[in-house]
N, C-alpha and C positions, 0 to 999 in steps of 0.2 A: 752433464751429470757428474755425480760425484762419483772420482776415482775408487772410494771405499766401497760404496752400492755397486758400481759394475764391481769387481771383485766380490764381493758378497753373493749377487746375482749366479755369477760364473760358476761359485766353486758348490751353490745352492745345485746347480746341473747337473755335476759331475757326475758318473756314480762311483760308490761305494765299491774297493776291489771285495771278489770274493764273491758278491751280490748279483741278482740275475739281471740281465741284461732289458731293459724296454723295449717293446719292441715298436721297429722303425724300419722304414724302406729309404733304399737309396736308387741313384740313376746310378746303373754299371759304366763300365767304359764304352760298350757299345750301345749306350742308351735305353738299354730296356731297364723297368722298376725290378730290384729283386727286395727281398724282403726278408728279414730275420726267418719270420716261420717258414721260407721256402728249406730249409737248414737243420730243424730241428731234428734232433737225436743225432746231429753230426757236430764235428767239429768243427769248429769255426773259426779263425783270425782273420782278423781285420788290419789292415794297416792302410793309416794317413797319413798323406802329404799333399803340402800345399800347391795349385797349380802352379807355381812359379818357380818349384824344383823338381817337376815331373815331365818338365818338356810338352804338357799337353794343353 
C-alpha cells in the first residue's frame, strides 16, 4: 500500500486533543476487559507502551 494512504489512514484515527474520548475496552494486565465507561466521572490517564519495552 501506499506509504501516503497508510499515513492518511492513521492520522484519519487519531483524535483530536481537547475532544471526547471513543469509547473502547481494553485487556488490563491481569486479563480482565475494562472499559472506558467502567471510569466515567473519574479521571482517567492512560499510558502506552510497546511490549518490547515493558518487559512483559
Amino acid at each position: 500500500m501506499n506509504p501516503l494512504v497508510i499515513a492518511m489512514v492513521a492520522a484519519a484515527a487519531m483524535p483530536t486533543a481537547g475532544t471526547k474520548a471513543p469509547a473502547f475496552s481494553l485487556e488490563s494486565t491481569n486479563g480482565s476487559k475494562v472499559g472506558l465507561d467502567d471510569y466515567k466521572g473519574k479521571t482517567l490517564v492512560l499510558a502506552f507502551f510497546p511490549k518490547s519495552f515493558s518487559g512483559g
